[in-house]
N, C-alpha and C positions, 0 to 999 in steps of 0.2 A: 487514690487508686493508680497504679503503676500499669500502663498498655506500652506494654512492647512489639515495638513491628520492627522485624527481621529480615522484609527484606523491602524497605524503604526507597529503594531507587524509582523515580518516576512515580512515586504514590500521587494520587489524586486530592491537591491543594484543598478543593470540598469537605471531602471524607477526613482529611485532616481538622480542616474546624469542628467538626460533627465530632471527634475524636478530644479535640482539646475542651470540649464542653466536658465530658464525661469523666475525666483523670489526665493525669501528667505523662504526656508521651516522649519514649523514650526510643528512637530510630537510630539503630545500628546492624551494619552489614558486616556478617559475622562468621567465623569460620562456627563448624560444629563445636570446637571444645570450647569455643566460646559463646557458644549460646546455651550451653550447659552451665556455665555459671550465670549468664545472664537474666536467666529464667525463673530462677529460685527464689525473685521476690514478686515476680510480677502476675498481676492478676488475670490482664487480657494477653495472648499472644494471640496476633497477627502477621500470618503465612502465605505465599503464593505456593512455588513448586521445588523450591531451592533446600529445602529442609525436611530430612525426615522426624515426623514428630514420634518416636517409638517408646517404649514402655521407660528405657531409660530416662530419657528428657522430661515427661510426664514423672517418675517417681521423685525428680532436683525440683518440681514444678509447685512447692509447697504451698502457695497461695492461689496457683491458678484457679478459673473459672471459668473460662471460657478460650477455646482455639477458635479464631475466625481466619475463613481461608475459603476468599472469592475464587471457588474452582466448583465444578459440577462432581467429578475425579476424587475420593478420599485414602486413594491408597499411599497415600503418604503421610496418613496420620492414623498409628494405632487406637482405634476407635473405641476396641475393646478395654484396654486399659484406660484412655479416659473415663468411659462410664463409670470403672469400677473405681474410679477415683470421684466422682460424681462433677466432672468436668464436660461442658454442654460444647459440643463440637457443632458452629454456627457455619453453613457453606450456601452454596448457591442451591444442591440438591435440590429437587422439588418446587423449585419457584418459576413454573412453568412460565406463569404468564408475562413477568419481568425478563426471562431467558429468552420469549421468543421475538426480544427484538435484536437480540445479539448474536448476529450469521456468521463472525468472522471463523470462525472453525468451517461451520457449512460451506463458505467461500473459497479456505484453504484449501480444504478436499477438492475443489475443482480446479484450482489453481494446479494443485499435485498433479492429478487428472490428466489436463491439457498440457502441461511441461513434459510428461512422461510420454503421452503415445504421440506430440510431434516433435519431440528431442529436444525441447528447446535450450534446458542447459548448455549441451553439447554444441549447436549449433551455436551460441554467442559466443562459449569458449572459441569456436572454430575463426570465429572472425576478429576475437581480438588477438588472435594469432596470424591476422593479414591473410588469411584465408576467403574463400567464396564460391565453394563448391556445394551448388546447392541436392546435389544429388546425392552425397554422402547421408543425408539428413530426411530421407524420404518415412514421412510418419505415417499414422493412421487417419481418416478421420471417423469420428466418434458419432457420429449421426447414422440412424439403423442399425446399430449397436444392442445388445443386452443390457443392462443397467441393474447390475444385482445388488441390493443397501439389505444387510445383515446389521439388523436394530432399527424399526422403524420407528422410535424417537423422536424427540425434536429437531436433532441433527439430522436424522437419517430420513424424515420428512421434507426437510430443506433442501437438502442431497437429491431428495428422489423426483422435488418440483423443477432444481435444476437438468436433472435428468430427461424432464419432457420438452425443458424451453429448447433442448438442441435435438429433439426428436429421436432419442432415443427408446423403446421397449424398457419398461420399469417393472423388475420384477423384486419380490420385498422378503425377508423372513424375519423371526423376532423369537427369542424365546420366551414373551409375555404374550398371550393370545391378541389379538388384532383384532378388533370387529371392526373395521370403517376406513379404509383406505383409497379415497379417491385416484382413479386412472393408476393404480396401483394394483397387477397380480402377484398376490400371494403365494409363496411355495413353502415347501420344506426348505431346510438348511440344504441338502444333498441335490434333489432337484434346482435348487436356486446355482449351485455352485456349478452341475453338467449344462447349465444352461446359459448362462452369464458371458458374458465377454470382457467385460469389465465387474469387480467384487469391489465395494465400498464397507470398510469393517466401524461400523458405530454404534456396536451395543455400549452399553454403559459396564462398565470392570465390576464385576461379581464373582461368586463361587464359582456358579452355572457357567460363566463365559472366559474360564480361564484355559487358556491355552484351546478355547472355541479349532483353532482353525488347526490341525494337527498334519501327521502323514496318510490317513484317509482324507481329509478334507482335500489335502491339494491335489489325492492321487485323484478325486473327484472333479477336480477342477477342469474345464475347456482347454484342450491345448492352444497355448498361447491366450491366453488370458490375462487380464493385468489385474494389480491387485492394491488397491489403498486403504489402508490401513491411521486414524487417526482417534483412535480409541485410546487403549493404553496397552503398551509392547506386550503386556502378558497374555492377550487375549489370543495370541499368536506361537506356536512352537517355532521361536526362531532360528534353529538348527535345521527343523524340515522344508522354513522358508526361502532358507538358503540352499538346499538341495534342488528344488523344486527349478531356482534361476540358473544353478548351474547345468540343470540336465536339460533348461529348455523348458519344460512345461508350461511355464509362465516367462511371457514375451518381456514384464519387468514388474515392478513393484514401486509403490512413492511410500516411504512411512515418516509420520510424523513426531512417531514414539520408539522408544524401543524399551525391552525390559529392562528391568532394572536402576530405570532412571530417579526413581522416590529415593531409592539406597545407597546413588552412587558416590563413591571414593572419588578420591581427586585423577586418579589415574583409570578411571571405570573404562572409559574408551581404549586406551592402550591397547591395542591388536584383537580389539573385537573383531571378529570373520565379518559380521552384514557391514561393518565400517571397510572394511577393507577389501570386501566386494567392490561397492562404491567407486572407490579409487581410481579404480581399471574400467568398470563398467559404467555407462550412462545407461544402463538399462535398471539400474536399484537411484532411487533417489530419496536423500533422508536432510529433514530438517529439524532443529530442535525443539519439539513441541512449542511452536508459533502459533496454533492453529486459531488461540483466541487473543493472541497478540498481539493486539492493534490500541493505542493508545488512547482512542476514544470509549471501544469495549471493555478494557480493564479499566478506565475512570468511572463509567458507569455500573462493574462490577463492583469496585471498592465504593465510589460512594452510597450502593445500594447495601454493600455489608456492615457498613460504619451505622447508618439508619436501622438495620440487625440489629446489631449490640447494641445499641441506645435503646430498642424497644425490648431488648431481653434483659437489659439492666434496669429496665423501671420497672417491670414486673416483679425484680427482685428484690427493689426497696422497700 
C-alpha cells in the first residue's frame, strides 16, 4: 500500500510510525503538476491546506481510497467527486470531543482581537524604527464591549468564554438552532451585527454561510465596529469588506483567511485590494491561516488522523 503525504514538512514523527505500520510512505513536497503524477499510484493521500484536491487530481487518483486531511475546513477537497469515485474523505469534521482540546484557532482570534484594537503591530514597527511616541498608538479597551461570535460552535464557544474572562457583553447567532448557551444571549444575524462592537466570524464553510457577511450585513453593522473573521475568506464578500474599511464604517478588521486560498496560483496574492489595503493601513490585519498552527495542535491532529486511517483500513480488510 503506497500513502503519500504531500505535505510532509514538520509531520508528527508518531503519526509517521502509526503510518509505517500500514504501508510504504512516500513524503514529498510537491508543486501541483507534480502531484498529479504522483498520485496515480497511491492508495492513501495525505493533505494539510497547501493543495487543492479537485475533480482533476481525483480522476489521475486511480488506486486511491482514502484523503486524509487533519482540518475541520473541507473546501479544499472536491467531496463531491470523491464519493463519486467511492473514495472515503477522513478529516477532523465531527470529532467534537478530541477537537475540544485543541484552542489554538480559539486563541488566534483573540490574539487578532487584542493586536487590532491596541495597534499593536504598528506600535512595534514604530519602535524598531527608534521611535516612542506612545500617543500615536492610542487603542481601545475591549472590556464593556459587545462581543458578537457568528457560529456558536466549538470555536465560537471558546471565543465567546474568552469573551467573559475579560468582561465583555456576549452576544451569539448561528445558523443551526442553539438551545443551551450559558451566559450567552442569543440574537439574529441582523440584531447581533446593530449591536456588536466587536463581530467574531466562526461558522463552519457551507452553502448557508457563503459570502454570510455581504453589503447589508456590514451596512448593518455598528459604526466602527471591528470585525474577525477566521472562518474561511468565503464566508465574507471581500469587495464590500473592503468598502466598508475604506468609508470608515468599521474602525478595522484582522482576518485570518482570505478567499480563495484552497485554489490559489503561485501568484494568487499579486495586487489583491485587502492585501494592499494592509500595506498602508494598520487598521486591516491579515495572517495566513495559522489559526491552528501551532506545533503541538497539528501533532496531535495528525497523530489522531493517522489512528483514522488505521481504524478505517481494518474495517476494510
Amino acid at each position: 500500500m503506497k500513502i503519500l503525504n504531500a505535505e510532509p514538512a514538520g509531520y508528527s514523527e508518531q503519526a509517521r510510525q502509526i503510518l509505517a505500520s500500514l504501508g510504504a510512505i512516500v513524503e514529498i513536497e510537491c508543486t501541483r503538476d507534480e502531484l498529479l503524477q504522483c498520485v496515480t499510484d497511491a492508495d492513501v493521500l495525505i493533505v494539510r491546506l497547501g493543495h487543492m484536491i479537485d475533480a482533476e487530481l481525483i480522476g489521475r487518483a486511480k488506486k486511491l481510497r482514502a484523503i486524509v486531511t487533519a482540518t475541520t475546513g473541507l473546501n479544499h477537497i472536491d467531496q463531491e467527486a470523491a464519493k463519486a469515485r467511492g473514495i472515503a474523505v477522513l478529516s477532523l469534521r465531527g470529532e467534537r470531543t478530541f477537537l475540544d482540546g485543541l484552542t489554538a484557532t480559539a486563541e488566534h482570534v483573540w490574539g487578532l482581537l487584542l493586536a487590532l484594537v491596541r495597534r499593536i503591530p504598528a506600535a512595534t514597527t514604530h519602535v524598531a524604527a527608534s521611535g516612542w511616541d506612545r500617543d500615536l498608538f492610542k487603542g481601545r479597551q475591549i472590556s464593556g464591549m459587545t462581543l458578537g461570535v457568528v457560529g456558536l460552535g466549538r470555536l465560537g464557544s471558546m471565543v465567546a468564554e474568552y469573551g467573559r474572562a475579560f468582561r465583555m457583553r456576549v452576544i451569539a447567532s448561528d445558523i443551526v438552532p442553539v438551545s443551551h448557551a450559558p451566559h450567552v444571549v442569543l440574537a439574529t444575524l441582523d440584531d447581533l451585527l446593530t449591536a456588536a462592537d466587536v463581530v467574531c466570524l466562526l461558522p463552519s464553510y457551507q452553502d448557508s454561510s457563503h459570502r454570510l457577511i455581504g453589503k447589508h450585513e456590514f451596512s448593518m453593522m455598528k459604526p466602527g465596529a471591528v470585525l474577525v473573521n477566521a472562518s474561511r475568506g468565503e464566508v465574507i464578500d471581500e469587495f464590500e469588506l473592503l468598502d466598508a474599511l475604506r468609508s470608515g464604517r468599521l474602525s478595522g478588521a484582522a482576518l485570518d483567511v482570505l478567499a480563495g486560498e484552497a485554489v490559489r496560483g503561485e501568484d494568487w496574492l499579486r495586487g489583491h485590494p485587502l492585501i494592499e489595503f494592509a500595506r498602508t493601513s494598520d487598521r486591516l490585519l491579515i495572517t495566513p491561516h495559522i489559526g491552528g498552527a501551532t506545533g503541538d495542535s497539528m501533532r496531535l491532529a495528525e497523530d489522531f488522523m493517522a489512528r483514522k486511517l488505521s481504524e478505517f483500513l481494518g474495517r476494510g480488510r
